[in-house]
C-alpha positions in Angstrom: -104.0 -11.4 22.2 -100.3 -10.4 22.0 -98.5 -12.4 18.7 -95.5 -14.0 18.5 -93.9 -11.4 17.3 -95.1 -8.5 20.0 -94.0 -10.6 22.1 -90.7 -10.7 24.4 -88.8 -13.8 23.5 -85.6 -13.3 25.2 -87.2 -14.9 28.4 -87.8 -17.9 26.8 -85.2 -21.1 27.5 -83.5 -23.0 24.6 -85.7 -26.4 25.2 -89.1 -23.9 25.3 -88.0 -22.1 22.2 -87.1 -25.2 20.3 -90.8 -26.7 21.2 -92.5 -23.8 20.0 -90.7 -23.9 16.4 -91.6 -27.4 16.1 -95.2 -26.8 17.2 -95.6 -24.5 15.2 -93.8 -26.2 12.1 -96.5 -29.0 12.7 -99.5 -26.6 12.4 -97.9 -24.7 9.4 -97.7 -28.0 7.3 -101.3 -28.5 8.7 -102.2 -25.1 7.4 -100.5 -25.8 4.0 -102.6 -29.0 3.5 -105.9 -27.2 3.8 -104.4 -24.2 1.7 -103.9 -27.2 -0.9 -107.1 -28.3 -0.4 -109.2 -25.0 -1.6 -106.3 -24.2 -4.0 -107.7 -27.9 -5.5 -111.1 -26.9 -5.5 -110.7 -23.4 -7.0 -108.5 -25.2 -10.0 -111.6 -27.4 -10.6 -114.0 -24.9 -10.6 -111.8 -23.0 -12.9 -112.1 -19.2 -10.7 -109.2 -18.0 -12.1 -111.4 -17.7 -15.2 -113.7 -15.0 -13.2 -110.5 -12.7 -13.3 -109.3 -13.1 -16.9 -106.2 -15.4 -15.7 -105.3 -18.2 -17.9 -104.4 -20.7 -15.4 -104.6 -21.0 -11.2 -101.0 -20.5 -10.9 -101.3 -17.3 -13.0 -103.7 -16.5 -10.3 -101.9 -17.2 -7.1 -99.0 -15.4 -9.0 -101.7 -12.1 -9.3 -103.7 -12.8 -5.9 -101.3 -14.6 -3.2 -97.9 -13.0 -4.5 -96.8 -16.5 -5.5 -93.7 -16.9 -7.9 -94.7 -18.4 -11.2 -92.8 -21.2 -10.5 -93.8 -21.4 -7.1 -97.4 -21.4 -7.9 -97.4 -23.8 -10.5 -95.7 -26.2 -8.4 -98.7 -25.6 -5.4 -101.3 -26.6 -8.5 -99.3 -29.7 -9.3 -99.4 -30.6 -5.7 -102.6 -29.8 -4.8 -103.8 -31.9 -7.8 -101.7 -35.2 -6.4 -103.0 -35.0 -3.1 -106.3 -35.8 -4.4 -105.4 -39.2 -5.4 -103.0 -39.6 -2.4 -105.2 -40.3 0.8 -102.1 -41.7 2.9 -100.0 -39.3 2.0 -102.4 -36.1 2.6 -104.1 -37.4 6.1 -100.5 -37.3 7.5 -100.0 -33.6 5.8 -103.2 -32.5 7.3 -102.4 -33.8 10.8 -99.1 -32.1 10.5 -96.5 -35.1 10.4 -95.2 -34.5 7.2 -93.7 -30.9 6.1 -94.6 -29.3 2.4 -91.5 -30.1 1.2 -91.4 -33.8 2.0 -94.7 -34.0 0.4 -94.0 -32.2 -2.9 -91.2 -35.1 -3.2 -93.5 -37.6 -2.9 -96.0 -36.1 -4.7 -93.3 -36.3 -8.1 -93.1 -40.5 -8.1 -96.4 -41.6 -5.2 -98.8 -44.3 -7.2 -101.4 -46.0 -5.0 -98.5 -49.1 -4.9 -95.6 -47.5 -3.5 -97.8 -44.4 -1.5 -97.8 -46.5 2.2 -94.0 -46.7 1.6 -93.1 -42.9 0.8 -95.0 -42.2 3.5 -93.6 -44.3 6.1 -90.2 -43.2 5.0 -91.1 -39.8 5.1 -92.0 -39.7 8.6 -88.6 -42.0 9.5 -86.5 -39.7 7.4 -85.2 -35.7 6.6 -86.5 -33.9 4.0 -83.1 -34.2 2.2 -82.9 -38.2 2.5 -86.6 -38.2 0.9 -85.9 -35.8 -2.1 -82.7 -38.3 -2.4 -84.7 -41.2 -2.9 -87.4 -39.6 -5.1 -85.2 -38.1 -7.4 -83.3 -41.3 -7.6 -86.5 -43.4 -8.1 -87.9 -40.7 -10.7 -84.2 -41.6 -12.7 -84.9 -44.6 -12.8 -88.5 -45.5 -13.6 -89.4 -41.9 -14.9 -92.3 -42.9 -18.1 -93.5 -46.1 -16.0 -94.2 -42.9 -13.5 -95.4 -40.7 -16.0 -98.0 -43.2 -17.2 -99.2 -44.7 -14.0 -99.8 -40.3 -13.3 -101.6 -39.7 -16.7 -104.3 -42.8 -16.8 -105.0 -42.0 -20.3 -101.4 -41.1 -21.3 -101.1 -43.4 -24.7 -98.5 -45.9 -24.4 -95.3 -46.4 -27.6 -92.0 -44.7 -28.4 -93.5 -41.7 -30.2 -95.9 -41.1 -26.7 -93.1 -41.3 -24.5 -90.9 -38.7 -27.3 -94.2 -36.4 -27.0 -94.2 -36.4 -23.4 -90.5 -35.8 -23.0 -90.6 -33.2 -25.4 -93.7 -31.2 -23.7 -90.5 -30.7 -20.7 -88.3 -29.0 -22.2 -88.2 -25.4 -21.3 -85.7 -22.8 -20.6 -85.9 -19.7 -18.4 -83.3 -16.7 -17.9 -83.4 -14.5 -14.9 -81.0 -11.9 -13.1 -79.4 -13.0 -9.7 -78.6 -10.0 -7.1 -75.2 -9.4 -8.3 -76.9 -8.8 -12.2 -75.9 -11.6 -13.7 -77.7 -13.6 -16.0 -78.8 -17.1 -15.4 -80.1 -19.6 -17.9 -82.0 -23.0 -16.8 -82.2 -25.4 -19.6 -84.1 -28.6 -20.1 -84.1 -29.8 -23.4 -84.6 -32.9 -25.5 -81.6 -35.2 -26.2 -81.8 -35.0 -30.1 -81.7 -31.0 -29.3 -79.1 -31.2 -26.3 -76.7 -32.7 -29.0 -77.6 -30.3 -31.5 -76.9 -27.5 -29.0 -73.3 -29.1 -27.4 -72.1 -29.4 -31.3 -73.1 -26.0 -31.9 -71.2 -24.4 -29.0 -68.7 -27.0 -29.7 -67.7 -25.1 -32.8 -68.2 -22.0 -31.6 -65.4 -22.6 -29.1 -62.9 -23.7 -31.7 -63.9 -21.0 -33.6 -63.1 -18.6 -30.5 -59.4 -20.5 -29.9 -58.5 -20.0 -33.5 -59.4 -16.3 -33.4 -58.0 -13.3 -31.6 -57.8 -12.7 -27.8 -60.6 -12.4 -26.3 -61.6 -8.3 -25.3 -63.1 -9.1 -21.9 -60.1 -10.8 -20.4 -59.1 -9.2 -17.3 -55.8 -7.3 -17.0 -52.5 -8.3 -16.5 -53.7 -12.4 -17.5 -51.2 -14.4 -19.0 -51.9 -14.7 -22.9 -52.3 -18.8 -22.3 -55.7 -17.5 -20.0 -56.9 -14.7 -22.2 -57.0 -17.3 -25.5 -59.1 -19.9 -23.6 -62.2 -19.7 -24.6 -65.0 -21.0 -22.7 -68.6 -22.6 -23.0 -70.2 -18.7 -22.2 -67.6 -17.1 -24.6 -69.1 -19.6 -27.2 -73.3 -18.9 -26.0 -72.7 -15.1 -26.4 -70.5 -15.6 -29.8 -73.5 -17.7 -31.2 -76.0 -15.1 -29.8 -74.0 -12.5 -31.3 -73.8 -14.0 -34.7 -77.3 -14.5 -34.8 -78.1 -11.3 -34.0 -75.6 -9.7 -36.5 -76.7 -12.6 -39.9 -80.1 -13.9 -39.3 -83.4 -12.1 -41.3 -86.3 -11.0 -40.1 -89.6 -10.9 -41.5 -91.4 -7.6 -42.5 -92.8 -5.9 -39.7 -91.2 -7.9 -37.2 -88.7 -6.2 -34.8 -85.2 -7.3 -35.0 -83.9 -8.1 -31.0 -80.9 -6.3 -30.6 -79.3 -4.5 -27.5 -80.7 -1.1 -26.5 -79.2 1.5 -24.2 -81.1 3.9 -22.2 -79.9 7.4 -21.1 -82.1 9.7 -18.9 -82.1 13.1 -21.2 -80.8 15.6 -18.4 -77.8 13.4 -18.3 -76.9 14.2 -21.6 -78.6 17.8 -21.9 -78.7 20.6 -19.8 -82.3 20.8 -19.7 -84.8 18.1 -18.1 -84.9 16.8 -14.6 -82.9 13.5 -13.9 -85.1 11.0 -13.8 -83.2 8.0 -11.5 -80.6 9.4 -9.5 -78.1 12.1 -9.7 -75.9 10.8 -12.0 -79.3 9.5 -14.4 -80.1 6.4 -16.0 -77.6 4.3 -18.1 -79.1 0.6 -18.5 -78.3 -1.8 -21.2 -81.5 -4.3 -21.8 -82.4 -3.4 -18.1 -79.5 -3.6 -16.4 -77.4 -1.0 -15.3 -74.2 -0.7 -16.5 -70.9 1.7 -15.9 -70.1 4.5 -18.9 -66.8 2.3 -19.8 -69.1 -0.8 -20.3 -72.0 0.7 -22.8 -68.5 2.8 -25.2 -67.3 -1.0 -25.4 -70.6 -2.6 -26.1 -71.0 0.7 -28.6 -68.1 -0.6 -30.6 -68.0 -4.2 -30.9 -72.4 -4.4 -32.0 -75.1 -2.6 -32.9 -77.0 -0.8 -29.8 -79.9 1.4 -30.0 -79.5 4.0 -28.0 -83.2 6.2 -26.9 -83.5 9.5 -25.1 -86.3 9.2 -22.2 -87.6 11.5 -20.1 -87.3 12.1 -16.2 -91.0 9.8 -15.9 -89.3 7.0 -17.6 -91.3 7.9 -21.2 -89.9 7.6 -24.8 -89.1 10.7 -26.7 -89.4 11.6 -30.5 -90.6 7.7 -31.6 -92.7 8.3 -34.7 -96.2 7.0 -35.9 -97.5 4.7 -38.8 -100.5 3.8 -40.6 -101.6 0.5 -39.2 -98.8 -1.9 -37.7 -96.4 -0.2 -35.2 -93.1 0.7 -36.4 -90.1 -0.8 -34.9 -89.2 2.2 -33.2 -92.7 2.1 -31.9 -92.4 -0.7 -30.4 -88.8 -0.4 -29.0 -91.1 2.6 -27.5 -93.5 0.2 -26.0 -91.3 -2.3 -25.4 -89.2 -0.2 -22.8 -92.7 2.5 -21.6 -94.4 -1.1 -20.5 -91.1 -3.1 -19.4 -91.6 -5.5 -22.0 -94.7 -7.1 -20.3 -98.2 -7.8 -21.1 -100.1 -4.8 -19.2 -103.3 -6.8 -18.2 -103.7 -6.9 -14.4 -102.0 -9.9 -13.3 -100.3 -10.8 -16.3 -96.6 -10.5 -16.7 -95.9 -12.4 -20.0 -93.1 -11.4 -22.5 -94.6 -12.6 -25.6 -96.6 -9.6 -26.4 -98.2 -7.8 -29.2 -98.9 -3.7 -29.7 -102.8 -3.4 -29.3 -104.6 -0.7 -30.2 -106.9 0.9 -27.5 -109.2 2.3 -30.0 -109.6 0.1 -32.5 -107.7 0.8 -35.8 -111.1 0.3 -38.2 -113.0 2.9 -35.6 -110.2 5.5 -36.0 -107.9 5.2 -33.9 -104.8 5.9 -34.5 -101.5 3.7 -34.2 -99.6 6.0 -31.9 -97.9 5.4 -28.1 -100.7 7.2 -26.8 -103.2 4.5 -28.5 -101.0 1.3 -27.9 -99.9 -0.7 -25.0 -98.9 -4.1 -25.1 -100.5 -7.3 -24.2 -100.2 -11.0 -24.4 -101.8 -13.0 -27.3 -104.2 -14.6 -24.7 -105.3 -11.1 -23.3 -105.1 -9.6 -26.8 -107.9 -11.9 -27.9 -109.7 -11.6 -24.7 -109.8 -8.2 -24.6 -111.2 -8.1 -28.1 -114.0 -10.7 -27.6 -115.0 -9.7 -24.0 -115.0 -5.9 -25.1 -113.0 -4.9 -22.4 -112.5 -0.9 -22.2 -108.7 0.6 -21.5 -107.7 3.7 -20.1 -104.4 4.7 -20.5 -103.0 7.8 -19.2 -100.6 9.3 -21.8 -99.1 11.0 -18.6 -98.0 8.7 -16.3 -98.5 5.7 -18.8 -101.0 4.7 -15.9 -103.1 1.9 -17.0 -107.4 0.6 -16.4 -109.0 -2.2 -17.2 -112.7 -2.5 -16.8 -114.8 -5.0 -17.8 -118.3 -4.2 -19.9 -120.2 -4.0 -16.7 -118.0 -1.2 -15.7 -116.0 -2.7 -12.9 -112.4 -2.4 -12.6 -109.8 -5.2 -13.3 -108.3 -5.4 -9.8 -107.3 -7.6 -7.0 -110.0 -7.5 -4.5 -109.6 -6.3 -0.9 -109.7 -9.9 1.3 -111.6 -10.2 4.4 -109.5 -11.7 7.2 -112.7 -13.0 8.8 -113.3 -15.1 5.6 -110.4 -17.9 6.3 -111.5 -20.6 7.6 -110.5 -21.8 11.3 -107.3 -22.9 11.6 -106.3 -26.5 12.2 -105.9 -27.8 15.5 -102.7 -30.5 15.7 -101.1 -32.3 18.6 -98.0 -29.9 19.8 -95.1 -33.0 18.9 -97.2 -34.2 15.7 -94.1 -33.3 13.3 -90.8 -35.8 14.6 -87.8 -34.9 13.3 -86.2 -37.5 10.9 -83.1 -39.6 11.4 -80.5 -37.2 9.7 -77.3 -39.7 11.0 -79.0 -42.6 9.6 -77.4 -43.5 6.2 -80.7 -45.1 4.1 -79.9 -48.2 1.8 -80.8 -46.6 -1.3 -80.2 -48.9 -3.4 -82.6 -51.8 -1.7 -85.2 -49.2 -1.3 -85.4 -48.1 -5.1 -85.4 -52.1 -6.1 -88.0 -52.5 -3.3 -90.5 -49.6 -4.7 -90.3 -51.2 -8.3 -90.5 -54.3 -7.6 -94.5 -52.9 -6.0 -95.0 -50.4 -8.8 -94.4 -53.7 -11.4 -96.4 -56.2 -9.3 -99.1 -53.8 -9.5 -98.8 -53.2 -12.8 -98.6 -56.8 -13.7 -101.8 -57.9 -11.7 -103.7 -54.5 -13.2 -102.6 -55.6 -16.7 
């Protein structure tokens, strides 16, 4: 049978085309429910323990190619739908789209449930994350307690739950730029904002700043901003605060290829070799500037991407040992599946049975797969070569994502061809009487369970 894509669409008309995205719109929602549904199941059962993952999102991360973030969010679902029966017989016939239902799924109780529903099939996905995120504003611990039954009730619960939300992540967008996502308590929010705060003035009564481009007027090379005041308070952390023994000081590290600076060696990226500042590339001009104005580590490595000339100790690694590791294993946990940044150097033959504490005995893992690997008695391999890495369990298989057998999914889910309707996008919704009208159930309910 010839697939859509094999297939010659230019002979298709507008009004055909258009039905067959829909259609198949409707059976992908269909076949996102029951995706949900064994994702559900598996979390209960725990499988992700069977491959030494800490979590089912750390799984469909490893096994499905899911983002963190992405997979996490599928779990949380997943879990919802459970206690949703409205809401996830209209997902599994196809009349409500993914993204509609992970809105509902943030404020649904059994009192309001009927009513998200209805107003997701009546409205756009947009118009429903409106209204969720509105109601969530509003009534966000009555939501979080009516979704935790035995969430304990007072101010210092409610502070405890807020608190266990705060989180901040950094990434680098496809331009190379860094970008932060913070949520963070309001008793730290302030403490933060006065902080940088300061660090502004501090900036405006200083001298120009270095990075302002040519040719600006002086009024717009003085005018410090919130970012010149994050890096200046990274910077003077970085410069002032102490470390603890043994513990390596954070600081920035440039990378050169060594036939870019010698005439010997093979370059090891491109023709004009590697220069990267914490990862990122950056020009010649940039790392002499960066040179001056703080303290960067600069390391030799060869054309395979290795560490040269890094030392040994007796039993804890030495900070330039694990600078070494850091950049050799990308500054990630090396156990399949696992790409945390809070790591630690383990040894692969244990230091108390003689092995020694040298990059050709270390790699680094994750507290979590650290201890596993000591209490499972896990074997490594590690090629000093290629930096190559295998895990195998005590039984002698090998820590690895299994092939998948297509024939092993089950049927797909039949739904009527116009089973997903398009929402109202002109309509403007009266958000105001709909948020009052989903309280007013949520406390009615409340009131009568109470």
């Amino acid at each position: 049978m010839m697939s859509v894509i094999e297939a010659d669409l230019s002979g298709l008309d507008a009004d055909r085309l258009e039905a067959q995205i829909c259609a198949m719109a409707g059976r992908r929602a269909a076949d996102e429910c029951a995706w949900l549904s064994l994702i559900g199941e598996f979390d209960r059962r725990e499988g992700y323990a069977v491959w030494e993952c800490r979590s089912t999102a750390h799984w469909l991360n490893w096994h499905c190619g899911l983002s963190m973030a992405a997979a996490r969010e599928r779990v949380r679902v997943a879990r919802a739908l459970e206690r949703l029966p409205v809401l996830r017989v209209a997902f599994a016939a196809g009349q409500v789209t993914y993204s509609k239902v992970r809105a509902v799924t943030r404020v649904a109780t059994a009192a309001i449930e009927t009513m998200l529903v209805e107003l997701a099939l009546a409205g756009t996905a947009s118009q429903l994350d409106r209204i969720c995120s509105a109601y969530r504003q509003v009534r966000r611990y009555e939501i979080d307690r009516a979704l935790a039954h035995d969430a304990p009730e007072g101010e210092e619960a409610q502070a405890a739950a807020r608190a266990s939300l705060a989180a901040l992540s950094t990434w680098h967008d496809d331009d190379g730029m860094t970008v932060l996502r913070a949520v963070i308590v309001p008793e730290d929010g302030a403490l933060i904002e006065a902080a940088l705060a300061s660090a502004v003035e501090h900036l405006r009564d200083g001298a120009c700043r270095s990075n302002a481009p040519a040719g600006a007027s002086d009024d717009v090379a003085t005018r410090p901003t919130r970012v010149d005041a994050l890096v200046e308070l990274a910077r003077s952390y970085l410069a002032t605060n102490s470390v603890a023994p043994g513990v390596e000081r954070r600081h920035l590290v440039m990378l050169v290829d060594v036939g870019a600076v010698t005439e010997q060696g093979d370059l090891g990226i491109d023709e004009e070799g590697r220069c990267s500042l914490n990862g990122q590339r950056i020009t010649p001009d940039t790392a002499r500037r960066l040179g001056l104005s703080g303290p960067v580590t600069s390391m030799l490595i060869d054309h395979r991407g290795l560490p040269l000339s890094v030392g040994r100790t007796s039993r804890h690694a030495t900070p330039a040992q694990r600078l070494a590791l850091l950049i050799r294993d990308k500054g990630a946990c090396r156990f399949p599946g696992c790409n945390s940044q809070f790591v630690d150097a383990h040894h692969i033959i244990d230091w108390d049975s003689g092995g020694l504490t040298d990059l050709v005995n270390l790699l680094l893992l994750c507290p979590f797969h650290h201890h596993l690997v000591h209490r499972s008695g896990t074997t490594i391999d590690l090629d000093p070569d290629t930096a190559e890495v295998e895990f195998r369990r005590t039984d002698g298989t090998l820590v690895a994502a299994r092939t998948v057998d297509p024939e092993d999914a089950p049927p797909r889910v039949e739904v009527a061809g116009d089973a997903l309707t398009p929402g109202e996008a002109g309509t403007r919704l009266p958000l105001d009487d709909i948020i009052e009208n989903m309280a007013d159930r949520d406390d009615r309910v409340n009131a009568a369970a109470a």
